[in-house]
C-alpha positions in Angstrom: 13.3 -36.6 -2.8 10.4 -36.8 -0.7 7.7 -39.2 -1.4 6.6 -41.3 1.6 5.1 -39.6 5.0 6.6 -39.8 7.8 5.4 -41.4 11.0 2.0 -39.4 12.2 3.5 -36.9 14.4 0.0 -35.8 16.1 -1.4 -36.6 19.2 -2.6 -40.1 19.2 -0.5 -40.7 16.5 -2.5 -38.8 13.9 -1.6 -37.4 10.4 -1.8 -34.0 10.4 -2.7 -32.3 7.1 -2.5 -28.8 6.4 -5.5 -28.3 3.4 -4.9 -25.1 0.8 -8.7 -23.4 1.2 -9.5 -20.0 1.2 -11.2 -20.6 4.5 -12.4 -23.0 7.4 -15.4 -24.6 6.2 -16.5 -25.0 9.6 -16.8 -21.2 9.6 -19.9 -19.2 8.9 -19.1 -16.0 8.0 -21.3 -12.8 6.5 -21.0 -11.3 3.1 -19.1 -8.2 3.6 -16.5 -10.7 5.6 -16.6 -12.6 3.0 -14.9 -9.8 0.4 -13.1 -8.0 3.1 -11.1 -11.1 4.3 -10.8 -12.8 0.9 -12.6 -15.9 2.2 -14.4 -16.5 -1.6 -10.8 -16.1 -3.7 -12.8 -14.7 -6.2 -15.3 -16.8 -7.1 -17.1 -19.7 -4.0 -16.6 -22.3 -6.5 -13.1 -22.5 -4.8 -14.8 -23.7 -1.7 -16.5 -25.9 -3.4 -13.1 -28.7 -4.1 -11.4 -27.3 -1.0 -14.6 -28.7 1.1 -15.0 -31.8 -1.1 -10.7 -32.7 -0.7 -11.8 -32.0 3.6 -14.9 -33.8 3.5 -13.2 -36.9 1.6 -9.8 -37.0 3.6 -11.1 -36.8 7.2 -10.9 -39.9 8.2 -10.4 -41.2 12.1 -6.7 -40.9 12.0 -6.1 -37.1 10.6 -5.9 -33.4 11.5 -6.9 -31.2 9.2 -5.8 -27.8 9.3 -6.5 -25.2 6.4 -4.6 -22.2 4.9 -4.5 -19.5 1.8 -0.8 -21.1 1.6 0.0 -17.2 1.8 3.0 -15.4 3.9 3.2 -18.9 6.0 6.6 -20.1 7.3 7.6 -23.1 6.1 9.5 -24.3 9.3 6.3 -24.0 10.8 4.2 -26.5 8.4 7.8 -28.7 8.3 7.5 -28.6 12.3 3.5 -28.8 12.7 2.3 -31.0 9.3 2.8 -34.5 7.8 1.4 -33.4 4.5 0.5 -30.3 2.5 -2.7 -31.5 0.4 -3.3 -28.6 -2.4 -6.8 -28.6 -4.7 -6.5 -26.3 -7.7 -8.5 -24.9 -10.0 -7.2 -23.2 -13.4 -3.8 -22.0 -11.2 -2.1 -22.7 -14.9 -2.6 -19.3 -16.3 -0.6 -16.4 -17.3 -2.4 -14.4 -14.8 -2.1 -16.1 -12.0 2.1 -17.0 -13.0 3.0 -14.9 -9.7 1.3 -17.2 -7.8 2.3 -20.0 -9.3 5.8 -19.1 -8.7 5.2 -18.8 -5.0 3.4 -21.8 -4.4 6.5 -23.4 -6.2 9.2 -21.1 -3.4 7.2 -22.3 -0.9 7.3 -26.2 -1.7 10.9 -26.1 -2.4 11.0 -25.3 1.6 9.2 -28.0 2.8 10.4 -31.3 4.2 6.9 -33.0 3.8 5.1 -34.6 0.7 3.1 -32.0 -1.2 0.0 -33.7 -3.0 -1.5 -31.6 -6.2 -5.1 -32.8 -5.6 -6.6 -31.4 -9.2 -4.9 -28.2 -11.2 -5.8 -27.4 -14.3 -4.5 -25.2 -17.5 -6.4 -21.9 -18.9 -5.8 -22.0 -22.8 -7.5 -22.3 -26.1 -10.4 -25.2 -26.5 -8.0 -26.1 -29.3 -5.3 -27.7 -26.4 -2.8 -25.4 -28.7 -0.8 -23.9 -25.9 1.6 -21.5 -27.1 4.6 -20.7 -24.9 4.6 -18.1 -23.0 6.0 -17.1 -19.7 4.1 -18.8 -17.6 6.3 -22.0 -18.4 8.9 -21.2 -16.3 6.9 -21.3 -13.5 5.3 -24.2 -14.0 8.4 -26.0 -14.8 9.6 -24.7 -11.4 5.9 -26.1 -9.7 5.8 -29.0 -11.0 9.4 -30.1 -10.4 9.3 -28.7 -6.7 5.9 -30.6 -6.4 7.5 -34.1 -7.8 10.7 -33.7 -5.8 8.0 -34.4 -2.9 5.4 -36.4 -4.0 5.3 -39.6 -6.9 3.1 -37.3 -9.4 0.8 -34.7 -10.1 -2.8 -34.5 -10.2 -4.3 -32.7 -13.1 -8.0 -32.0 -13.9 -8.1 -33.1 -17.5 -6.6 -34.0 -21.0 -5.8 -30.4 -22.0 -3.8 -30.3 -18.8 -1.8 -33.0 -19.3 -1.1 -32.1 -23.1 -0.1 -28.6 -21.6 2.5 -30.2 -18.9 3.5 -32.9 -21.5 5.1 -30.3 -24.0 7.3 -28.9 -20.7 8.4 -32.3 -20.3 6.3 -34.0 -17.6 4.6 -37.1 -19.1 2.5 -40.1 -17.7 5.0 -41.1 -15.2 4.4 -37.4 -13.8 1.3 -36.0 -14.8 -2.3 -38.3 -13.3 -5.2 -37.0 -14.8 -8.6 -37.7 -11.9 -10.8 -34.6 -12.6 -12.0 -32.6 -9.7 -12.6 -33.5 -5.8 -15.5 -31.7 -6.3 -17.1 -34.8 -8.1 -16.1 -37.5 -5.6 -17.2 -35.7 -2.5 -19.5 -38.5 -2.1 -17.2 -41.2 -3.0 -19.0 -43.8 -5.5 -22.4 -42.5 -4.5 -23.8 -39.9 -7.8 -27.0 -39.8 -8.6 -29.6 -37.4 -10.4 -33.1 -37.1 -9.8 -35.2 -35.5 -12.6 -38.4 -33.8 -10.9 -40.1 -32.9 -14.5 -40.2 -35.0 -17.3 -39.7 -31.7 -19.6 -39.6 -28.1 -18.4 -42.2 -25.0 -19.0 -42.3 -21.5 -18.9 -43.0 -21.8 -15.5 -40.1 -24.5 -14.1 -37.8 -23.4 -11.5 -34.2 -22.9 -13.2 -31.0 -21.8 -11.9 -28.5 -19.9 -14.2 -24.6 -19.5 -13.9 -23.0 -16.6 -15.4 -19.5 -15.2 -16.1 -20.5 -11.8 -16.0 -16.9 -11.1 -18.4 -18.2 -13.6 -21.3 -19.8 -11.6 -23.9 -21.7 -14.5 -25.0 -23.9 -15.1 -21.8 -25.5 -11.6 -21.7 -27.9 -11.7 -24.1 -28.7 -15.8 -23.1 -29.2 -14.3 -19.5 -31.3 -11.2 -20.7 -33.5 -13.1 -22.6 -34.3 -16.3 -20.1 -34.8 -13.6 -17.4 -37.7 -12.3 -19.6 -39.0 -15.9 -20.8 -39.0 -17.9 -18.0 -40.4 -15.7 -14.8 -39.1 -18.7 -12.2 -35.6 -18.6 -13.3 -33.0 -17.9 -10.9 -29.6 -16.3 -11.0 -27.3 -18.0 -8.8 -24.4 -16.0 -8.9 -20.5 -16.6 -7.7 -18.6 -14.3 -8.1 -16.9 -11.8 -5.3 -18.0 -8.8 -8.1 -21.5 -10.1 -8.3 -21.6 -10.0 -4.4 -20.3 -6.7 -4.6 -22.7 -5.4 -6.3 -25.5 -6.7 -4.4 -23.9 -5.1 -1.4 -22.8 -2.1 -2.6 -24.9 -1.8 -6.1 -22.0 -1.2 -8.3 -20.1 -3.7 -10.2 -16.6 -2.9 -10.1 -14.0 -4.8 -12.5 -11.0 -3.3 -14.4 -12.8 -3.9 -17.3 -16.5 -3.0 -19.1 -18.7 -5.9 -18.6 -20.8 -6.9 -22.0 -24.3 -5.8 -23.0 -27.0 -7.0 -21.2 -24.7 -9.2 -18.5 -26.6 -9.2 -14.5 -23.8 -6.7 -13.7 -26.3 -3.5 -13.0 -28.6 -3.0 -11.1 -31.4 -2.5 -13.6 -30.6 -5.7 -15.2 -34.1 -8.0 -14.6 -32.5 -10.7 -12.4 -31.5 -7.8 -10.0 -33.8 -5.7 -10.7 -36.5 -8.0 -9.3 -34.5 -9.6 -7.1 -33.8 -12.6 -8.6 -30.6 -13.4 -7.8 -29.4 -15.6 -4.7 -25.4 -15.4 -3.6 -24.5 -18.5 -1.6 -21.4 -18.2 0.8 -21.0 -21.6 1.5 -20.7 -25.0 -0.1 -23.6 -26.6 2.0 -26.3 -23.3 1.3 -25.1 -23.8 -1.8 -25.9 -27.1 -2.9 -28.8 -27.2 -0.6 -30.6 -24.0 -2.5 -29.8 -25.9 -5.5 -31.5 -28.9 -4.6 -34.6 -26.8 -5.0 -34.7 -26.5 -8.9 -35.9 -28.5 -11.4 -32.6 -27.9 -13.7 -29.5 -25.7 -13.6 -27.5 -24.4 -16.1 -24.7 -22.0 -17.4 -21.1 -21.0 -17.9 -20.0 -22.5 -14.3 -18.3 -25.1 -14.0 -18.7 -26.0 -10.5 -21.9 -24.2 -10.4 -23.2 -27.4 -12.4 -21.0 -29.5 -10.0 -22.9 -28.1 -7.0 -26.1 -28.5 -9.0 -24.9 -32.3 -10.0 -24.1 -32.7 -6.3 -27.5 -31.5 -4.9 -28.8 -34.2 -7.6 -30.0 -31.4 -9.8 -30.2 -32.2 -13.5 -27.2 -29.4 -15.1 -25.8 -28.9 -18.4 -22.6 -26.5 -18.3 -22.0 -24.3 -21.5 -18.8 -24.6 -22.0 -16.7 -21.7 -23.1 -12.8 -22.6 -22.5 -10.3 -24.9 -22.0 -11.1 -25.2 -18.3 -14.5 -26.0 -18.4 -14.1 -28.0 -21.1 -11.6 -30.4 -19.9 -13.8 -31.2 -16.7 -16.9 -31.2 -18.9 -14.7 -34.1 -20.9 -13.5 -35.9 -18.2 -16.5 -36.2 -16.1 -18.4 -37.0 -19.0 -20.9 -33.6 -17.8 -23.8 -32.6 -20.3 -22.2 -29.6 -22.3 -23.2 -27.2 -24.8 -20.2 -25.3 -26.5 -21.4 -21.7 -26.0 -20.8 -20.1 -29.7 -21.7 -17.1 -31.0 -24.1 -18.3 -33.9 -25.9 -21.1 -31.3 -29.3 -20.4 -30.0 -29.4 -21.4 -26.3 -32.6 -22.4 -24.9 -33.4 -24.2 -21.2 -35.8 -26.3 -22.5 -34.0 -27.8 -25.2 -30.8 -28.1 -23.1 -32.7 -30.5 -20.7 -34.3 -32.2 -23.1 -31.0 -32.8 -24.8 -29.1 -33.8 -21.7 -28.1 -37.3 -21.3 -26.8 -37.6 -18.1 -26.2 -41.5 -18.3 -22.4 -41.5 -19.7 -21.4 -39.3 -16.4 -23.1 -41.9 -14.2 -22.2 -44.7 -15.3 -18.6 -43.8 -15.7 -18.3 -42.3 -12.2 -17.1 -45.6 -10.8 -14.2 -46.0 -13.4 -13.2 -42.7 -12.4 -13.7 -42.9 -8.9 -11.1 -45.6 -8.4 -9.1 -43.7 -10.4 -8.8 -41.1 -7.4 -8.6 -43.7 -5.1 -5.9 -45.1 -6.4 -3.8 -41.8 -7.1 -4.9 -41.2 -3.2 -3.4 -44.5 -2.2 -0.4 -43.8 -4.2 0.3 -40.6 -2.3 -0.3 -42.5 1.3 -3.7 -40.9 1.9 -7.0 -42.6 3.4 -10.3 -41.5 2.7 -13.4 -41.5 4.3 -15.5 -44.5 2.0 -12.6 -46.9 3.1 -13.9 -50.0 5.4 -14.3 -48.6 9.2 -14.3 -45.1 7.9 -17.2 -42.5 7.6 -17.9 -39.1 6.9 -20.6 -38.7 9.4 -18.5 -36.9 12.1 -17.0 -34.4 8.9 -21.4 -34.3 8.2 -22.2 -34.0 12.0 -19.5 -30.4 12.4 -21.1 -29.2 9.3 -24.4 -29.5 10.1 -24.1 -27.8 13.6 -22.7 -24.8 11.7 -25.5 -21.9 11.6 -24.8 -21.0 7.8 -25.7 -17.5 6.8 -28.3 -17.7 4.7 -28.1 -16.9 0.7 -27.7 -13.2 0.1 -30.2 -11.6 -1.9 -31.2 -8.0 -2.8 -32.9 -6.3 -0.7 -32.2 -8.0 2.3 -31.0 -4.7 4.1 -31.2 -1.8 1.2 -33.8 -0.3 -0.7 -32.7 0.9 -4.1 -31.9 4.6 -3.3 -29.7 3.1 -0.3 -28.0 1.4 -3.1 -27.0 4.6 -4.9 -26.4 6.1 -1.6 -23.2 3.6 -0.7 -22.4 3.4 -4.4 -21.4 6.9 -3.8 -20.1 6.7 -0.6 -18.1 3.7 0.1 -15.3 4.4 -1.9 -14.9 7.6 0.1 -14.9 6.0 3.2 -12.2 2.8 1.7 -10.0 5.8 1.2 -10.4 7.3 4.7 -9.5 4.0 5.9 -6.5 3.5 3.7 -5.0 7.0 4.5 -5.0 6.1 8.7 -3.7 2.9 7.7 -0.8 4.9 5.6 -0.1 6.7 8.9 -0.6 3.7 11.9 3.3 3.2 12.0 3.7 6.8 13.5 1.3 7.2 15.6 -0.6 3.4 16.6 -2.8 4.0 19.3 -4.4 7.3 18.3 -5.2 6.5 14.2 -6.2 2.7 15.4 -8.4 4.2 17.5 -9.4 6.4 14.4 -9.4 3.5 12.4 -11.8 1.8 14.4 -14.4 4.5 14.2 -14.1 4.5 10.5 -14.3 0.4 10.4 -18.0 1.1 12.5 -18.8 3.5 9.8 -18.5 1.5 6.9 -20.1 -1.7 9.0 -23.4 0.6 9.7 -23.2 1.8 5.5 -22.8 -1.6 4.6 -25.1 -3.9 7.4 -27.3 -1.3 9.1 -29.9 -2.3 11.8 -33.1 -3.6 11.0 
């Protein structure tokens, strides 16, 4: 068993960390790099705990190197890390068992502690998980995962109810929420700019554009309150403000922002953020933010934003729960309103409760050998100082580069050329130089559809 690091093996003694993220967050990259490289997973809010876990661990004394934690060698990271630090989101899910299961080949490779910062179970609000066969898998995680580390960090009760009827109880399973939430340590705090909001306040709305629910509740604040804003995450969403077509393996629900003649695209009204600093920054702006995002209304809490999540399964429930977050269940017979959601909110219990649940993480960090940045002699103002000399792209928008009949125009025509380039692809192994040099001309083709010149 592996529990204890071993002596820094970095220059200078260092530990070096290798940090699961979809991509360096000292990285600006552009919107169509964003899909095409998979730097968003699907949806930004996975940058969102993957920067708060590097903001909070880089202390003096560490590397920290990131990776998808996809086709890597193991021997490498045994040779190059000390410790394999791994934020989650809902990885529990019958969905997502394939990955699950590799994640759990991989850490049964390694010869260094593997620390679970945060992972949480998709299943009924209920907590009634029925078995299924995602259980083998996660038996086969979470015993690879304690075979190198002294437990597992989980994001919330329904989590640790889940993993308790496979077997792993409190001396396994630590519930401390999500990094997101401590990326500023013991410091939380939110600044109402309105006593009460208006017709005319500046609000930001999450959506998950596959929940029937928030449709109409998006269609009919983008008509009542002209200020609102969508603030959108996911890669589809994105897509569609490149491209103009939504495209998802299913049929989104009535009156969801997923066309283009929806009113919060339609009239531009929707802003894409790339990056967790643009992010919480833009949010900053509003008066109040709210929706079916989880850590949508984290960034929004972060920025010091007054949020209110509507919660709508197990997973946003549980971190709702745990952080003690404002929450509305989102119910088909409930009438959801902006104004009364803020002037419901009490955002008191969350704050005054951070510090209970702030040494909670502290302590499950210190437990699994790991400083953090709000120890004595440590800061995050050199993590702060890299960020802030990074020239973000700004949040997308429509319209930044298309009118609407361009839209139309690559709606058409993209998929045409993404099968031109798959077919040279199909036929590089035979003939390299000549299709890459093919495949090149293609690449500049759908660059100039999808970013022409100003």
């Amino acid at each position: 068993m592996i529990t204890a690091l071993r002596t820094p093996t970095g220059e200078g003694g260092v530990t070096r960390i290798l940090l699961r993220a979809h991509k360096s967050h000292f990285r600006s990259a552009t919107a169509a790099e964003s899909i095409t490289q998979r730097l968003l997973g699907s949806n930004v809010g996975n940058l969102m705990f993957s920067y708060a876990s590097e903001r909070l661990l880089s202390t003096s004394d560490v590397q920290i190197d990131v990776s998808k934690f996809e086709r890597v060698d193991p021997g490498y990271i045994n040779e190059h890390y000390d410790v394999a630090v791994v934020p989650l989101a809902n990885a529990f899910r019958l969905p997502l068992a394939k990955g699950v299961r590799d994640m759990a080949e991989l850490f049964e490779k390694l010869t260094i502690p593997v620390v679970i910062l945060g992972v949480g179970a998709q299943g009924p609000i209920s907590g009634e998980f029925q078995a299924s066969a995602l259980d083998v898998e996660v038996d086969r995680f979470m015993r690879a995962v304690l075979n190198r580390a002294p437990s597992v960090g989980v994001r919330g009760e329904l989590t640790a109810k889940y993993l308790a009827n496979l077997g792993f109880g409190d001396e396994h399973v630590e519930i401390i929420g999500c990094p997101s939430m401590f990326q500023r340590g013991l410091e939380l705090e939110i600044v109402p700019k309105v006593d009460t909001l208006t017709k005319y306040s500046n609000i930001s709305l999450s959506v998950s554009p596959y929940r029937q629910l928030i449709g109409p509740i998006s269609l009919d604040h983008a008509l009542r309150y002209p200020n609102l804003m969508y603030t959108a995450q996911d890669q589809r969403t994105l897509g569609l403000m490149l491209t103009g077509a939504y495209r998802a393996p299913y049929t989104p629900p009535a009156d969801t922002p997923t066309t283009l003649d929806h009113p919060l695209i339609r009239d531009n009204r929707v802003r894409f953020c790339l990056d967790p600093t643009t992010w919480m920054d833009y949010l900053s702006t509003f008066d109040f933010a709210f929706g079916t995002r989880i850590h949508g209304t984290i960034a929004a809490l972060m920025a010091g934003t007054p949020a209110v999540l509507l919660a709508h399964d197990s997973r946003t429930l549980e971190l709702a729960d745990y952080h003690a977050i404002p929450y509305r269940m989102l119910t088909p017979d409930d009438h959801v309103d902006a104004v009364e959601l803020y002037e419901q909110a009490d955002w008191k219990p969350m704050l005054t409760g951070h510090a209970e649940r702030w040494g909670r993480m502290q302590a499950f960090l210190a437990k699994h050998q790991l400083r953090h940045v709000f120890e004595p002699g440590q800061s995050p103002d050199a993590f702060d100082a890299k960020i802030a000399a990074v020239d973000f792209a700004p949040p997308v928008q429509m319209g930044m580069r298309h009118d609407l009949k361009t839209f139309y125009e690559l709606q058409r025509s993209v998929p045409a050329l993404a099968r031109e380039m798959r077919e040279v692809e199909a036929k590089l192994s035979t003939t390299k130089a000549k299709n890459r040099s093919k495949l090149r001309r293609v690449a500049s083709r759908v660059k100039a559809k999808l970013m022409p010149a100003r």
